[in-house]
C-alpha positions as CSV (number, residue, x, y, z in Angstrom):
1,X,-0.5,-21.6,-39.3
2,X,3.2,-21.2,-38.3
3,X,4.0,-18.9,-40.7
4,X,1.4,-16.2,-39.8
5,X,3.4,-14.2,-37.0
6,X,6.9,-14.5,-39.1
7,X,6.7,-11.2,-40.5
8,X,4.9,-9.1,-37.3
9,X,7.3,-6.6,-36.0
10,X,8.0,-6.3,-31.8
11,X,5.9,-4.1,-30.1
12,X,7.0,-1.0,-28.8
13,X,7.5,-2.1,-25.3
14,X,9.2,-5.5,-26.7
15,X,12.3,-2.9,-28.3
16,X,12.4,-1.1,-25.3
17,X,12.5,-4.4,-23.0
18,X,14.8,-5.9,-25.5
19,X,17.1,-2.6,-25.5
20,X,16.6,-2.2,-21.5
21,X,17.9,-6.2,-21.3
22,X,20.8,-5.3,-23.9
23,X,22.2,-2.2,-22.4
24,X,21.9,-4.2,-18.9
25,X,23.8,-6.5,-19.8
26,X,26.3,-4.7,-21.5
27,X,26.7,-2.4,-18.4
28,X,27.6,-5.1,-16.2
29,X,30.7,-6.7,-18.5
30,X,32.6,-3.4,-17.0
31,X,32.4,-4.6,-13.4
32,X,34.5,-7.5,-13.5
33,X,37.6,-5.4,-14.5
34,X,37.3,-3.7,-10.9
35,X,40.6,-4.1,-8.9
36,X,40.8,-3.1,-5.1
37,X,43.1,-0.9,-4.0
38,X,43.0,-1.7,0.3
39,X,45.1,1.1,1.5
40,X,43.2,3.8,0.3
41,X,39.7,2.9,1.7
42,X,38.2,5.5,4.5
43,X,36.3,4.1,7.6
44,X,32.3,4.1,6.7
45,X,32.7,2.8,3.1
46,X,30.2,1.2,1.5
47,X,31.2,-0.8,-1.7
48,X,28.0,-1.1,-3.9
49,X,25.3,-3.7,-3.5
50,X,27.9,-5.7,-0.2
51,X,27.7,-1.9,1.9
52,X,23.9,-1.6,2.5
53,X,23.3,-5.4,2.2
54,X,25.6,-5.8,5.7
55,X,23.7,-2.8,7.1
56,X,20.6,-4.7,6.0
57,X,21.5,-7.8,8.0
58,X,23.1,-5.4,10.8
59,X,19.7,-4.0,11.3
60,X,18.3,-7.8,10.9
61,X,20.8,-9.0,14.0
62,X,20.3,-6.5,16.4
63,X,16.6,-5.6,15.8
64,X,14.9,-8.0,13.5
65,X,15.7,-11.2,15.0
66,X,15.2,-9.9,18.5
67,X,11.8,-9.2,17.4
68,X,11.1,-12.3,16.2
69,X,12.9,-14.2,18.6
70,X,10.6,-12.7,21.2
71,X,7.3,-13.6,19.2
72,X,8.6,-16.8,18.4
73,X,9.3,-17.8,22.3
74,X,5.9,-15.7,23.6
75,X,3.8,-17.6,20.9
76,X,5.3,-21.3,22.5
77,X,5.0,-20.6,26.0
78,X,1.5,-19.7,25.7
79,X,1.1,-23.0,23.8
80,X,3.0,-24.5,26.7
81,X,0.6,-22.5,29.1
82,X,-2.9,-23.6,27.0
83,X,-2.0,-27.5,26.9
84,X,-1.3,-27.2,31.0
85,X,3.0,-27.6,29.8
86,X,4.4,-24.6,31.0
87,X,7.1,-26.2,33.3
88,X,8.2,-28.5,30.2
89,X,7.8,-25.5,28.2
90,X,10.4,-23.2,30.2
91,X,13.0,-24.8,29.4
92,X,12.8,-24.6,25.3
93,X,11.7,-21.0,25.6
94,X,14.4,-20.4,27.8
95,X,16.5,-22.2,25.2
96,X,15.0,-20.4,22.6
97,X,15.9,-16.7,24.2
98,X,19.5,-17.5,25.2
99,X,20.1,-18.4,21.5
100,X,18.5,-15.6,20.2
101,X,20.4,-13.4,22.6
102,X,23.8,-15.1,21.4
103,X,22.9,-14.6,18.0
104,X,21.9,-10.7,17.7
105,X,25.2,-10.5,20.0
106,X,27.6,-12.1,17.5
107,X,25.9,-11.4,14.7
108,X,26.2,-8.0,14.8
109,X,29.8,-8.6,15.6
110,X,30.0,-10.7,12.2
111,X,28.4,-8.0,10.0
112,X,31.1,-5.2,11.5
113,X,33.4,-7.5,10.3
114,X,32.2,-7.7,6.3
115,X,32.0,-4.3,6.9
116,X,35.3,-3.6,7.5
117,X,36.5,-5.8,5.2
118,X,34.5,-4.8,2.0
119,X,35.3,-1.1,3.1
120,X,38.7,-1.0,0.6
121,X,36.9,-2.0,-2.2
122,X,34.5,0.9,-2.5
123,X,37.0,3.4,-4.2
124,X,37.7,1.7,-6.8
125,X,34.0,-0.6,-7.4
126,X,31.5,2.3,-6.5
127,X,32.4,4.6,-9.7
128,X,31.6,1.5,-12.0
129,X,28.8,-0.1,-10.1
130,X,26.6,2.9,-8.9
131,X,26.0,4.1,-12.7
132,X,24.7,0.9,-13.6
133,X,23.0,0.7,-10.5
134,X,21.2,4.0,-11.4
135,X,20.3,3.5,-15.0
136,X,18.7,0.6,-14.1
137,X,17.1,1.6,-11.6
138,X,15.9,4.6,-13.7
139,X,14.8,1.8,-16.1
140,X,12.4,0.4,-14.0
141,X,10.7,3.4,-12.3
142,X,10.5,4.8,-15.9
143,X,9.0,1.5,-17.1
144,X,6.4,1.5,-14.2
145,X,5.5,4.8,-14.8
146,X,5.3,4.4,-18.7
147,X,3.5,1.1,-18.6
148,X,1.5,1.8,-15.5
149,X,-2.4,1.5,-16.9
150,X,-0.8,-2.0,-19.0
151,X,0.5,-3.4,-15.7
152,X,-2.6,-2.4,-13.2
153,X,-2.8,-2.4,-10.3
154,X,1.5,-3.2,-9.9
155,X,2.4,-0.1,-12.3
156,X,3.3,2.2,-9.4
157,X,5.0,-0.9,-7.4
158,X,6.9,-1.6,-10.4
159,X,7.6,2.4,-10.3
160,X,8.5,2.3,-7.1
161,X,11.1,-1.0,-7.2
162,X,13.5,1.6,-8.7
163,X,14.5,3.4,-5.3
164,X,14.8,-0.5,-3.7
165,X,17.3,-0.8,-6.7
166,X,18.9,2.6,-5.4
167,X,19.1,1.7,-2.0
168,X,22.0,-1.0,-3.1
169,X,24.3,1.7,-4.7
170,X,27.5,2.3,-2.6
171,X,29.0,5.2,-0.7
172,X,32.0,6.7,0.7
173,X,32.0,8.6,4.0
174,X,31.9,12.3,2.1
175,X,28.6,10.8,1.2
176,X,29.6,9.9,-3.1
């Protein structure tokens, strides 16, 4: 019973996977000989995959947690007001807002920071990283595409992942 599978070939979409995981991998050994040259960095570089993650989390400090912050301390202070607490309340919702103020004010200040400091690295890292970052990303919006009717009803999400791959390629202020 073992034995009856030994001599099947892969499938099709097993060779590609296989050679999509292979060439992956391969691509990456590359980025580790990367060396960072600090002088020559322009202001508003991004070095690939740290760049848009910090304006990720930028956007997450001065609008996200706001946001939530907000519904967070609106959603207990109507608690408060339901169970007849709303002077005990106050005070953690107050609490709550102060802290949330705080953070989306240093928090933004932290992410200018790693901005400025991961700027010098782009020069050199971007030319290696965004490739890889494309192929694959290439990869995966040709394999949802390809495979879409097999992977129903993801195939077009799979499709789509490949421009959230995209979006962590780097950049240099001339835009390359």
């Amino acid at each position: 019973m073992g034995h009856a599978n030994r001599h099947r070939k892969p499938s099709a979409m097993g060779r590609r996977l296989s050679a999509a995981g292979a060439a992956a991998a391969l691509s990456v050994v590359p980025l580790s000989t990367a060396t960072a040259s600090p002088a020559q960095a322009a202001e508003g570089d991004k070095t690939a995959v740290v760049g848009p993650l910090l304006d990720f989390f930028g956007f997450g400090t001065t609008v996200g947690a706001p946001v939530l912050c907000g519904t967070l301390s609106a959603s207990l202070g109507s608690g408060f007001q339901e169970f007849n607490a709303a002077e005990q309340g106050s005070a953690i919702t107050e609490g709550i807002d102060q802290g949330c103020a705080t953070f989306a004010e240093q928090g933004n200040s932290f992410v200018e920071q790693g901005k400025v400091a991961q700027a010098p690295y782009a020069e050199q890292f971007n030319p290696v990283a965004n490739p890889v970052i494309e192929q694959l990303a290439t990869a995966v919006t040709d394999f949802g595409t390809s495979y879409s009717p097999a992977l129903a009803p993801f195939g077009p999400t799979v499709a789509g992942s490949g421009n959230t791959i995209r979006f962590l390629a780097g950049s240099t202020p001339d835009g390359s």
